[in-house]
C-alpha positions as CSV (number, residue, x, y, z in Angstrom):
1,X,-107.0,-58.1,48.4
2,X,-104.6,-60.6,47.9
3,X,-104.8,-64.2,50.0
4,X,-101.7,-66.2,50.6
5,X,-101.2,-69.4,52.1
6,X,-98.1,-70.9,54.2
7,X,-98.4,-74.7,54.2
8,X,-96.0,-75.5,56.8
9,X,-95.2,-79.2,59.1
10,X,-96.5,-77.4,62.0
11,X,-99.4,-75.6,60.5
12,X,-101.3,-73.5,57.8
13,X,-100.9,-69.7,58.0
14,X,-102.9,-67.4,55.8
15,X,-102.6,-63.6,55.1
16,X,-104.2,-61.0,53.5
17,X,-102.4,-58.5,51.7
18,X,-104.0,-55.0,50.4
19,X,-102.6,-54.8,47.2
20,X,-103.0,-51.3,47.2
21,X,-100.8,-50.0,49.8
22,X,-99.1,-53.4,50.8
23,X,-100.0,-53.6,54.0
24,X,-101.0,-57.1,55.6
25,X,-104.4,-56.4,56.6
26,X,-104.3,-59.9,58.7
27,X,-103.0,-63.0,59.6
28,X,-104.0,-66.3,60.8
29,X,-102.7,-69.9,61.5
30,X,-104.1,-73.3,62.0
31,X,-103.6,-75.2,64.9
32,X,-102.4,-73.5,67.3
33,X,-100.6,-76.4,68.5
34,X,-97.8,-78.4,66.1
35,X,-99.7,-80.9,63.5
36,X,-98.9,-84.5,64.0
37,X,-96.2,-86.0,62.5
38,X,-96.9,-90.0,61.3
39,X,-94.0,-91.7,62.5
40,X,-94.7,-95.5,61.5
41,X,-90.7,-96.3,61.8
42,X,-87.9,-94.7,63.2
43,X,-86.4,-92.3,60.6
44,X,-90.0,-91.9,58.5
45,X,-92.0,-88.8,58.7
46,X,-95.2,-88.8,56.8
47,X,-98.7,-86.7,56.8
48,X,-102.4,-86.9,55.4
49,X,-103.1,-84.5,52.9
50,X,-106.6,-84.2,54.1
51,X,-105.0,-82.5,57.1
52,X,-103.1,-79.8,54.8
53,X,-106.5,-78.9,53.5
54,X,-108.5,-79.5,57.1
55,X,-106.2,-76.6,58.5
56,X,-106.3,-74.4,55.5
57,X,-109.9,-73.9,55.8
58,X,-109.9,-73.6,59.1
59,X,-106.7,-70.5,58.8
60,X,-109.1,-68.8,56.0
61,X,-111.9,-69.1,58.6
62,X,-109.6,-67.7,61.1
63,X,-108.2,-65.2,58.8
64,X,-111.9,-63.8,57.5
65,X,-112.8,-63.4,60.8
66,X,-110.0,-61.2,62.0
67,X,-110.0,-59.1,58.6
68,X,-113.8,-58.4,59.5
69,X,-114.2,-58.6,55.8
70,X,-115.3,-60.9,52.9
71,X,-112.8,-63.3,51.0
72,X,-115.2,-62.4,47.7
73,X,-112.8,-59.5,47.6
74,X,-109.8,-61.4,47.2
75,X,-108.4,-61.3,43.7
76,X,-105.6,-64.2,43.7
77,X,-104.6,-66.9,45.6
78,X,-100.7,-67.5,46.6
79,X,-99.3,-71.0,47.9
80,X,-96.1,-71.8,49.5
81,X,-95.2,-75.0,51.1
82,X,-92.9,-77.2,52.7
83,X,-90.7,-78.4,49.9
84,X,-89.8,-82.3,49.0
85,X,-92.9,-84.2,50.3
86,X,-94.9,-86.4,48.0
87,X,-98.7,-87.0,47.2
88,X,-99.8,-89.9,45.3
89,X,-103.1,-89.0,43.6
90,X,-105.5,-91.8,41.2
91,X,-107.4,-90.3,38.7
92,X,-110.0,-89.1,40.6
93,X,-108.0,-87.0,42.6
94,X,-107.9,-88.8,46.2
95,X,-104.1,-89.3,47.7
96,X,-103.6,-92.9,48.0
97,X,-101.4,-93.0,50.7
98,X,-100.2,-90.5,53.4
99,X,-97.5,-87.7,52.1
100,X,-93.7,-88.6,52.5
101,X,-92.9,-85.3,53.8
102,X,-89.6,-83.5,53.8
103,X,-87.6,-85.2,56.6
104,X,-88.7,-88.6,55.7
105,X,-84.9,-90.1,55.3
106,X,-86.1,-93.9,54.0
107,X,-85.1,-93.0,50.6
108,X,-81.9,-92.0,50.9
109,X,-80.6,-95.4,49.7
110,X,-82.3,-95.2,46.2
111,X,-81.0,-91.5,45.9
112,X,-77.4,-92.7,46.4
113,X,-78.2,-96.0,44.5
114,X,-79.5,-93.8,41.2
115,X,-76.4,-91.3,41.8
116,X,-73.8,-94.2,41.5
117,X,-75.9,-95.7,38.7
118,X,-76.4,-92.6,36.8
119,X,-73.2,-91.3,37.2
120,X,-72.3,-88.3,39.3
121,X,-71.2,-86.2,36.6
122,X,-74.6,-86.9,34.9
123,X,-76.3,-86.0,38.0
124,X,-74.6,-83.2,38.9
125,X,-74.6,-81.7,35.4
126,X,-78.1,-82.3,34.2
127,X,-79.9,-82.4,38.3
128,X,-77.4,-79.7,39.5
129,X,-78.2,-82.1,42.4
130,X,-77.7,-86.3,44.0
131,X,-80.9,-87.7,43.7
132,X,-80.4,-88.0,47.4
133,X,-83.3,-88.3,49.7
134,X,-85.6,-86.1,47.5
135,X,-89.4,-86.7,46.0
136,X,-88.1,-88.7,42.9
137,X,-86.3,-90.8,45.9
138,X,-89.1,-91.2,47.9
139,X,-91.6,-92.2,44.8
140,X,-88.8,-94.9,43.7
141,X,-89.4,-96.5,47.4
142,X,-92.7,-96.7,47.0
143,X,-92.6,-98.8,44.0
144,X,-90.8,-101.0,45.5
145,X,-91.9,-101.2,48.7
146,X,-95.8,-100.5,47.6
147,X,-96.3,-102.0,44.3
148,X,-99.6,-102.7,44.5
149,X,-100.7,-98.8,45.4
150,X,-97.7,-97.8,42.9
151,X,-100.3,-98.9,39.9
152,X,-103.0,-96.9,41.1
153,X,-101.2,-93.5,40.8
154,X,-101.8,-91.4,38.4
155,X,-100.1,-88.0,38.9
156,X,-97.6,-87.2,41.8
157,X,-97.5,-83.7,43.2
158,X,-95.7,-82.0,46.0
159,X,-97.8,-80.4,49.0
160,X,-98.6,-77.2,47.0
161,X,-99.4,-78.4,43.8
162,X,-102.1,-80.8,45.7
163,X,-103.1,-78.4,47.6
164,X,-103.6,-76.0,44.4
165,X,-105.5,-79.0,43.0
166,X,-107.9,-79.1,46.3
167,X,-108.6,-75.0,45.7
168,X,-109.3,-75.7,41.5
169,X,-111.7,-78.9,41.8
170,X,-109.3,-81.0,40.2
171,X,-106.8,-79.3,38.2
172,X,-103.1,-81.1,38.4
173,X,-100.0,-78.8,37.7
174,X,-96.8,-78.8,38.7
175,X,-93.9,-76.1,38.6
176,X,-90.0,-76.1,36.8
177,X,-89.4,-74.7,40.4
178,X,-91.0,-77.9,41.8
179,X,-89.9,-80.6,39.6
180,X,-86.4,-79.4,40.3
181,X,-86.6,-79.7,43.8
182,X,-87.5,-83.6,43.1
183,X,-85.2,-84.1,41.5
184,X,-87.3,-84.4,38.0
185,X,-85.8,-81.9,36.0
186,X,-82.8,-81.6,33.7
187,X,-81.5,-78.3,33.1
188,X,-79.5,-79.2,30.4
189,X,-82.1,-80.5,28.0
190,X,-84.6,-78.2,30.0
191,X,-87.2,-81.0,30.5
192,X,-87.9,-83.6,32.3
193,X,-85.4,-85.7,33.3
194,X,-85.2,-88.6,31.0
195,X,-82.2,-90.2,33.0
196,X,-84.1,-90.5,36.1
197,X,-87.9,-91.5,34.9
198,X,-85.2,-94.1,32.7
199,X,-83.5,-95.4,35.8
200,X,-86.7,-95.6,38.4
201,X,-89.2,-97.2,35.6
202,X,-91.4,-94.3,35.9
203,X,-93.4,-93.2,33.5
204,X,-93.6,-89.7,32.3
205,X,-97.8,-89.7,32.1
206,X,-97.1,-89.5,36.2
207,X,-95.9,-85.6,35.9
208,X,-98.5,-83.1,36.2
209,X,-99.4,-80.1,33.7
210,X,-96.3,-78.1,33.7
211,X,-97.0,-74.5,34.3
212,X,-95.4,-71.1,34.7
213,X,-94.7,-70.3,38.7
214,X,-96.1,-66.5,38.5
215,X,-99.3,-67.3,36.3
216,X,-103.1,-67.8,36.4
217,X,-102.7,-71.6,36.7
218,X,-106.3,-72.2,37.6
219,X,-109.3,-70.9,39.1
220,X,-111.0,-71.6,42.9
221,X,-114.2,-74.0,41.7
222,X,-117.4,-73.0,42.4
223,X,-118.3,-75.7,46.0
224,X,-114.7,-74.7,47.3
225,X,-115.5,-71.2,46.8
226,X,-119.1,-71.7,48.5
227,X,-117.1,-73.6,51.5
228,X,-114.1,-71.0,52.1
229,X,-116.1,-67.7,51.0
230,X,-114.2,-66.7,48.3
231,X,-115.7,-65.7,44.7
232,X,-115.7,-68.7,42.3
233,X,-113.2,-67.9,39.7
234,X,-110.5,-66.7,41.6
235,X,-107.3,-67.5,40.3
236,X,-104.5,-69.6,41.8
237,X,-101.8,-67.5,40.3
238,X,-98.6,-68.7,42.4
239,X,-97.0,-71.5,44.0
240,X,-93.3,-72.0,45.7
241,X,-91.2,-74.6,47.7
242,X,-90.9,-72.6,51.5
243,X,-87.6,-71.4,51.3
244,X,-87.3,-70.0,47.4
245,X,-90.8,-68.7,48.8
246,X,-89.0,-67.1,51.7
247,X,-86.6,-65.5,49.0
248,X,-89.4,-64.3,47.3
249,X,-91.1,-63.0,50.6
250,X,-87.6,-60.7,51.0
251,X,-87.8,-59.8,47.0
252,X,-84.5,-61.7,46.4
253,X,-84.6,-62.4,42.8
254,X,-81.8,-61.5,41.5
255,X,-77.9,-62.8,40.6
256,X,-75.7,-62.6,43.4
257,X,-78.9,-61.5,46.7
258,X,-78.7,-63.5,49.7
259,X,-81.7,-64.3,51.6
260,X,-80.8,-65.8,55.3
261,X,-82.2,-67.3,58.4
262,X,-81.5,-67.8,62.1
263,X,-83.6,-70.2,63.7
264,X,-82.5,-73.6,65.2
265,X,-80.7,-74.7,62.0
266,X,-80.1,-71.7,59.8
267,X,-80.4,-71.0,56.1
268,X,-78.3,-69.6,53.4
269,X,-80.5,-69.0,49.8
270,X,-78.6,-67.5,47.1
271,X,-79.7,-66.1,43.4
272,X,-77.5,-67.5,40.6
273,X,-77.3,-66.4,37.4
274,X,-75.8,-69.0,35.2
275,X,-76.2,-73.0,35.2
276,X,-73.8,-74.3,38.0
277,X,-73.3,-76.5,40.8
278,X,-70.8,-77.7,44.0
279,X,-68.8,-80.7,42.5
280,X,-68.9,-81.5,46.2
281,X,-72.3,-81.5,46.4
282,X,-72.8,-79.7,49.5
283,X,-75.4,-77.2,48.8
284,X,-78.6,-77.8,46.8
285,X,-79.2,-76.6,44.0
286,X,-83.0,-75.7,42.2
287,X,-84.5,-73.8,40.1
288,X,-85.6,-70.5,41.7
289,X,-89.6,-69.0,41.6
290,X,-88.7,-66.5,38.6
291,X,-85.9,-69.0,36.8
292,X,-87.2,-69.5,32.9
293,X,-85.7,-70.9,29.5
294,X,-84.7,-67.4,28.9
295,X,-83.7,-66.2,32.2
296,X,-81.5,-68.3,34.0
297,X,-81.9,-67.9,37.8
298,X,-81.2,-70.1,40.4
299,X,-81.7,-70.9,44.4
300,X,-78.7,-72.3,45.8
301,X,-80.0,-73.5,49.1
302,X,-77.8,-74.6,52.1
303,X,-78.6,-75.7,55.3
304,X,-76.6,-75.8,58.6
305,X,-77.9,-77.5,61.9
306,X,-76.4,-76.5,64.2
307,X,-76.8,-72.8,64.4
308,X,-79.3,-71.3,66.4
309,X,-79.5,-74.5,68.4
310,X,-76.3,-73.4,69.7
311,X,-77.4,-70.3,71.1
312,X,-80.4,-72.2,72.8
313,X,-77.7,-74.5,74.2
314,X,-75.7,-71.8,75.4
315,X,-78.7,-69.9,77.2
316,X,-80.0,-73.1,78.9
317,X,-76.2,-74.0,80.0
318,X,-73.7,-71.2,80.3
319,X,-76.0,-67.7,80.4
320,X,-76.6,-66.6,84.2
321,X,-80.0,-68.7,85.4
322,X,-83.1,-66.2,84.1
323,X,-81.0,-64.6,81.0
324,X,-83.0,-63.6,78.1
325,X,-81.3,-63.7,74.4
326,X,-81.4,-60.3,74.8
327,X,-78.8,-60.1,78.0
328,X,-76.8,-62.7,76.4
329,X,-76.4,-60.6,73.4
330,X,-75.7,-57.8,75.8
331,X,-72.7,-60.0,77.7
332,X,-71.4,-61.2,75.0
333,X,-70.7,-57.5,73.3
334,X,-68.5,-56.7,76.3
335,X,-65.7,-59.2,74.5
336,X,-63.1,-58.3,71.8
337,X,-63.8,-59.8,67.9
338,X,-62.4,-62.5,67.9
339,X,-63.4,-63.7,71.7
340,X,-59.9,-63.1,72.6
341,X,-58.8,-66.6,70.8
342,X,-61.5,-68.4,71.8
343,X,-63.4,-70.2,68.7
344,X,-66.2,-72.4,69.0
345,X,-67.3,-74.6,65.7
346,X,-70.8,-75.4,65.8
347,X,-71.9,-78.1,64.1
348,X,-73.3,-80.6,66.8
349,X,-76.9,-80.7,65.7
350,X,-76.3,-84.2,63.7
351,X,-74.2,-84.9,60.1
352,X,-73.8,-81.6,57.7
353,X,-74.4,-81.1,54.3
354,X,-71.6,-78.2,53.9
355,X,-68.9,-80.7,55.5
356,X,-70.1,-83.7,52.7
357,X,-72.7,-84.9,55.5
358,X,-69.8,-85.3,57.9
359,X,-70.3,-85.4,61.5
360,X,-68.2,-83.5,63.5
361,X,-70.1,-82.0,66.7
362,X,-69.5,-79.1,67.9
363,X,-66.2,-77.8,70.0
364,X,-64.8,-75.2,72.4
365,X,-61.0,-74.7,71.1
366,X,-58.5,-72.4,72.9
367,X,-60.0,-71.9,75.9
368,X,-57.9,-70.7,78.6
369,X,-58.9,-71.1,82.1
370,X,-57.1,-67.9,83.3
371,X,-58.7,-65.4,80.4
372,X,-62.2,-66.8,79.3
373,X,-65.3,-66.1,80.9
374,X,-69.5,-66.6,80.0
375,X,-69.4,-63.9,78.2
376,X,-66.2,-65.3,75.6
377,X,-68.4,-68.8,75.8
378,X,-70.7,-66.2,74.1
379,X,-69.3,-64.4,72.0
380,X,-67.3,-67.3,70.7
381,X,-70.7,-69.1,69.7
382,X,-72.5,-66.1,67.7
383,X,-69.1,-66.0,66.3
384,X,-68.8,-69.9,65.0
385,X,-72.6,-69.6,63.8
386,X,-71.5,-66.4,62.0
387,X,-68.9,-68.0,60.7
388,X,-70.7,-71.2,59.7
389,X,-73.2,-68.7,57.4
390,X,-69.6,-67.4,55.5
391,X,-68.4,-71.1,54.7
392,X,-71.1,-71.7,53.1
393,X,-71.1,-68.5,51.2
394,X,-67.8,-69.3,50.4
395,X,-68.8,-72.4,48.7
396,X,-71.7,-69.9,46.7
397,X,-68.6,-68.1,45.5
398,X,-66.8,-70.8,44.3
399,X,-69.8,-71.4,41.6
400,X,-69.8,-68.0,40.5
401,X,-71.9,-66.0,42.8
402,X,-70.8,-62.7,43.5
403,X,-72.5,-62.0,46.9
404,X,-73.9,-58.5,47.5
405,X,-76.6,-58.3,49.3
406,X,-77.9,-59.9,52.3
407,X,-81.5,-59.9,52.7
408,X,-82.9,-61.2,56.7
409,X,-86.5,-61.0,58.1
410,X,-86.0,-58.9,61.5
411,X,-86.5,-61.7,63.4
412,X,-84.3,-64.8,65.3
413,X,-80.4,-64.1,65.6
414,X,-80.6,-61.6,63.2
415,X,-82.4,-59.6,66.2
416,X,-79.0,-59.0,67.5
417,X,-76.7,-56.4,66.6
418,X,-73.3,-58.2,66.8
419,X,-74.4,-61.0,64.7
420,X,-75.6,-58.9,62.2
421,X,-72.2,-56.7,62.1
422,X,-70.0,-60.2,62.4
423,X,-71.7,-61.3,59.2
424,X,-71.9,-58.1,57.3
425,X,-67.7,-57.3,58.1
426,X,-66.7,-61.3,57.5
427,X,-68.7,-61.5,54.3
428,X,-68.1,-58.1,53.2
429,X,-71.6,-57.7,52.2
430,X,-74.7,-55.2,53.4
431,X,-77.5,-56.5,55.2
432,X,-81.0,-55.5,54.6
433,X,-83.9,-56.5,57.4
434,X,-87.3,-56.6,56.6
435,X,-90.3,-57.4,58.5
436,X,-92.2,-60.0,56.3
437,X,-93.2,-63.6,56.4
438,X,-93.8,-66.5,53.8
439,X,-97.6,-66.3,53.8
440,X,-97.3,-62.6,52.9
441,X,-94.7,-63.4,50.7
442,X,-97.2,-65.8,48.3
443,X,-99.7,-63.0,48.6
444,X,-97.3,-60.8,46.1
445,X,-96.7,-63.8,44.7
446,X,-100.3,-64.3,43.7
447,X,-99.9,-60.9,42.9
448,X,-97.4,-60.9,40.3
449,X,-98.9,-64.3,38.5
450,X,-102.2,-62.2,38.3
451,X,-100.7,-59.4,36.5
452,X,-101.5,-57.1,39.6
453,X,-97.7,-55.9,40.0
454,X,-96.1,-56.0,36.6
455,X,-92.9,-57.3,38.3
456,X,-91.4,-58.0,42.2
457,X,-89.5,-54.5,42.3
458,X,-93.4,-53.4,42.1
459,X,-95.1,-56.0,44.6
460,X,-92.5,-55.3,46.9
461,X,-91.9,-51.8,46.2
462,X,-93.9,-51.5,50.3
463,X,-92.0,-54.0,52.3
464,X,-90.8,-52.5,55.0
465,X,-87.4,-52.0,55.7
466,X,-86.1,-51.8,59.7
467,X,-82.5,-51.5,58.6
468,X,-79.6,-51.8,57.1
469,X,-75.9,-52.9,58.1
470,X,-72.8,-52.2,56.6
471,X,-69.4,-53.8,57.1
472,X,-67.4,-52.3,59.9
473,X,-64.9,-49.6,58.5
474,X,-62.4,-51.9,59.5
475,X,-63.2,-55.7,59.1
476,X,-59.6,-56.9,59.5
477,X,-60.3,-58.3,63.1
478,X,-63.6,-59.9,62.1
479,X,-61.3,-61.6,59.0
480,X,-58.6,-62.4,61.2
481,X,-61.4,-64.3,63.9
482,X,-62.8,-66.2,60.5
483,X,-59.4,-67.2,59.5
484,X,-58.7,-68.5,63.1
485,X,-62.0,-70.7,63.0
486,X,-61.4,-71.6,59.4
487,X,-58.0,-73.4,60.7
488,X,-59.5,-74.6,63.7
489,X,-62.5,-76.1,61.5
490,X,-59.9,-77.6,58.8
491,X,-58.0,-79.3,61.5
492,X,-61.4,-81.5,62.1
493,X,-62.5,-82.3,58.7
């Protein structure tokens, strides 16, 4: 058996996976309500990482218990976790301070501060990134704003590596994959960053044990082992940031996959080949779970708001009183492409990366009183977040991604047909849904560090596949609606 973990804002999932015949033999989460988020100030997020490890024994008591068999059986250990946050550790291992989590957005003026300093060229060609409101950000705040605790630290890890650390008895180690999402690594001198340790006074003893992503990167001590029922010696063989993790999860590994998803905001996570970034800066850019000084692969990540939040919008506000997403889907596929000129742009869930963090909110353009109904209002919207997904793709081209593939879990908007064949004809690229999740996904994971799977093609050689979706025969309407909403979208920025 394989274990994996999920350490999420909301909660800790665990799976088991046979590694066998791939199938998840069960799953398990902890709480069942959403973990508290520490909000001492407006615009701070923070979490104990006591908490991370509370629930994550709890989920592997959860997840024994449904399996109805014993953890001594598993034979690695996967982590993936929510990316960014920071944990201050002193030498004996104890966080000093609460974790500044992901959408903690106190740092962003040291980010922009070191990205003036620095020099954006600088950044951009060594980070691939802005500092921005990432973990080497939020460390630089607390040196200023902590100084006392700053002295006291003697490694800083993000939520999986401490986590990894709480499963070994000690054992600090870090990731390429993780230092570049921090903003700590330079991928032109393929080390870390000397520019940014330089600029924030931070020295480089602080950075943990550097180690491989798939790899036996330690071994489950013998008390945790007694605690969670697993055999001492079990190796830790796999950690990853959530959404290279959610790649992973899909088996995107390769130069020019896509791995996408529909929830409130949705997410755009491409495979590039070659060292690159958006002069722009509007997608991030990190090193993805199977880059290496050899093999150059990396996640270009962008995120748009206001997606799905639309279509929640819409069902709460337009949709006939009692519709399901499923009848809204249904209405909506009664309208021409192109909702009959109708274009909606989408992006009024706050400021947006892929528009250089502008805010534009979303609008209703060309409606006509005496042709548009609900249904159009409907269409119009899966068609703007549809069309959102393609900018950014766009932007993916422009560094030399040749997009081929897109890979969805079955699950969210990409439950509905329309969507799916919008994006496939616009983007002129297949779509592949699987059912799969990110706690499965660092099970294989674990699995290919441990040298169970010689490669992904082989961990994930039994993910099942619910379909696939080609671009319309003829995807000159679906092009000509795109066009319309790139006009309408260039008329606001």
């Amino acid at each position: 058996m394989l274990l994996g973990y999920d350490i999420g804002t909301s909660s800790v999932k665990a799976s088991l996976v046979d590694s066998k015949t791939g199938q998840t033999i069960a799953s398990a989460q902890y709480p069942d309500a959403e973990a508290p988020i520490i909000s001492r100030q407006a615009g701070w997020a923070e979490q104990e990482p006591q908490m991370w490890w509370d629930e994550l024994c709890q989920a592997t008591v959860r997840v024994a218990e449904k399996a109805g068999r014993s953890l001594k059986d598993v034979k690695a250990i996967g982590i993936s976790y929510q990316m960014h946050g920071l944990v201050c550790v002193d030498k004996d291992c104890n966080p000093l301070r609460p974790s500044i989590i992901w959408c903690d957005g106190r740092a962003v003026p040291y980010g922009n501060a070191a990205f003036e300093s620095i020099g954006a060229d600088t950044c951009l060609e060594h980070l691939l990134n802005s500092p921005g409101n990432f973990t080497a950000a939020k460390l630089a705040w607390v040196k200023d704003n902590e100084p006392e605790l700053f002295t006291k630290i003697d490694k800083i890890m993000l939520p999986g590596d401490y986590i990894a650390m709480r499963l070994s008895g000690g054992c600090r180690q870090t990731t390429v994959s993780g230092l570049s999402e921090g903003m700590f690594w330079d991928f032109k001198n393929k080390e870390v960053s000397k520019d940014i340790m330089n600029y924030f006074g931070f020295s480089e003893d602080m950075i943990p044990e550097i180690v491989p992503t798939f790899s036996v990167q330690s071994v489950v001590c013998p008390e945790v082992a007694d605690e969670l029922g697993l055999a001492a010696g079990t190796p830790v063989a796999y950690r990853g940031g959530d959404q290279p993790n959610n790649a992973l999860s899909l088996n995107v590994m390769k130069p020019g996959e896509i791995a996408a998803t529909g929830g409130t905001s949705g997410v755009v996570y491409g495979v590039l080949g070659e060292v690159n970034y958006d002069k722009l800066s509007r997608v991030n850019t990190f090193a993805h779970v199977n880059h290496t000084d050899d093999q150059t692969r990396l996640g270009v990540l962008l995120c748009i708001n206001g997606t799905g939040i639309l279509n929640a919008w819409m069902k709460r506000n337009v949709a006939p009183e009692g519709s399901s997403y499923g009848d809204m889907n249904q209405m909506a596929d009664t309208v021409p492409v192109g909702s009959e000129g109708l274009v909606i742009i989408p992006f009024g869930n706050g400021a947006e990366r892929i528009l250089q963090n502008e805010e534009i909110g979303c609008s209703i353009n060309g409606l006509n009183f005496n042709i548009h109904k609900k249904a159009h209002l409907l269409r119009a919207a899966q068609e703007g977040i549809v069309f959102s997904f393609a900018y950014g793709m766009d932007i993916m081209r422009q560094m030399g991604m040749e997009i081929k593939t897109i890979k969805a879990g079955h699950a969210n908007m990409f439950l509905n047909p329309m969507f799916r064949t919008t994006l496939a004809s616009v983007t002129g690229a297949d779509i592949e849904l699987y059912e799969t999740d990110g706690s499965v996904g660092a099970a294989y994971g674990a699995g290919i560090g441990a040298g169970i799977y010689k490669d992904s093609d082989e961990a994930f050689q039994t993910l099942k596949h619910i379909a696939t979706i080609r671009p319309e025969a003829d995807c000159e309407p679906y092009k000509a609606a795109y066009q319309r909403w790139l006009e309408c979208l260039q008329s606001k920025i």
